[in-house]
C-alpha positions in Angstrom: 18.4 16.2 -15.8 18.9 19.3 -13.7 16.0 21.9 -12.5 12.0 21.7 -13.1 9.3 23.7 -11.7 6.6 20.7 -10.4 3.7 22.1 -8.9 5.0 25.6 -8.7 7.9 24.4 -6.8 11.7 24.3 -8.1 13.4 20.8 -7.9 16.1 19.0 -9.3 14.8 16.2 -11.8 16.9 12.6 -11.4 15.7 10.6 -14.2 16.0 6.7 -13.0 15.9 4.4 -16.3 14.7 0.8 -15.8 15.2 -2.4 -18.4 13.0 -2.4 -21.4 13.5 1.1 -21.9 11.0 2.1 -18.9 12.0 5.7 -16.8 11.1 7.4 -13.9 11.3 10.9 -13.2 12.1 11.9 -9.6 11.5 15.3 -8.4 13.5 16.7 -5.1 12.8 20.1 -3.7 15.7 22.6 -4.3 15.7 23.9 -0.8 15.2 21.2 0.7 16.1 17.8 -1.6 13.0 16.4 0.0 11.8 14.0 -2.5 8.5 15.8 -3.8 7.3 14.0 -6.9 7.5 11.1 -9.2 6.7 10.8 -13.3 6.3 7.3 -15.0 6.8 7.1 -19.0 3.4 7.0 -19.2 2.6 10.7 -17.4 1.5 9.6 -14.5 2.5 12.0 -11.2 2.6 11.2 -8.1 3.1 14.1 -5.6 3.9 13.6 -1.8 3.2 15.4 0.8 3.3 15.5 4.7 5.4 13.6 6.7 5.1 10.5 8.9 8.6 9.6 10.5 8.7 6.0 11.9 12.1 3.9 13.4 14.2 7.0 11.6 12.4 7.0 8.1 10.8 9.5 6.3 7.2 8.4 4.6 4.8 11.0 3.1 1.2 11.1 4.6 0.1 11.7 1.3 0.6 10.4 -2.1 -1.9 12.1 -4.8 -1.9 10.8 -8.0 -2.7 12.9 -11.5 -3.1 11.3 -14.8 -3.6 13.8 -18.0 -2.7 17.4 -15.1 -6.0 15.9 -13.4 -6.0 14.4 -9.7 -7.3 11.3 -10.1 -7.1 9.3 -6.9 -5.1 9.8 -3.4 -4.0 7.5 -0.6 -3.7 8.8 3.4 -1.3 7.0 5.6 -2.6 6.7 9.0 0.1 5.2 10.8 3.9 2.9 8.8 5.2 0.2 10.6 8.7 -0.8 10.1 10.0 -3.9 10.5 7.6 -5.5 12.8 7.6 -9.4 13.3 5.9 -11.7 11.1 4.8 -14.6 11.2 7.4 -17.2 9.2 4.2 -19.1 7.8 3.1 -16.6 5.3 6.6 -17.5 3.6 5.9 -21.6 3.1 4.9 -22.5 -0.2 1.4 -24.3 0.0 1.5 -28.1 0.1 -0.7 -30.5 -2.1 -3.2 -31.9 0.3 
């Protein structure tokens, strides 16, 4: 979709389209094509910001969410995980008893 300001930063928009006529917009950082932000079809944003980097991957610290231009919630990472064993249980379909 080419170049949007978002949050008083340039970025190129990539507009990801989903069955049932659902979209995303995704927002990278011109500079940097760090992915910055995220639009649903129904307005809501999602900005991330910071930077936790676990087993090679990048994961924002911070995903704030605005519905309407208002912040309505956020969510802080503390510490990602990647690929760490689990237990094969959690997978077995519950039996009649």
């Amino acid at each position: 979709k080419g170049f949007a300001e978002m949050h008083g930063r340039l970025c190129h928009k990539v507009r990801i389209q989903f069955p049932a006529n659902l979209w995303s917009d995704l927002y990278f950082e011109k500079e940097s094509g760090v992915h910055f932000a995220m639009q649903d079809d129904n307005g809501l944003l999602r900005v991330l910001s910071g930077r936790i980097e676990t087993s090679g991957i990048r994961f924002p610290e911070k995903i704030t969410v605005f519905e309407e231009g208002r912040e309505t919630r956020h969510m802080v990472f503390e510490k990602i995980t990647v690929n760490q064993p689990v237990n094969a249980r959690i997978f077995e379909f519950p039996t009649d008893s």
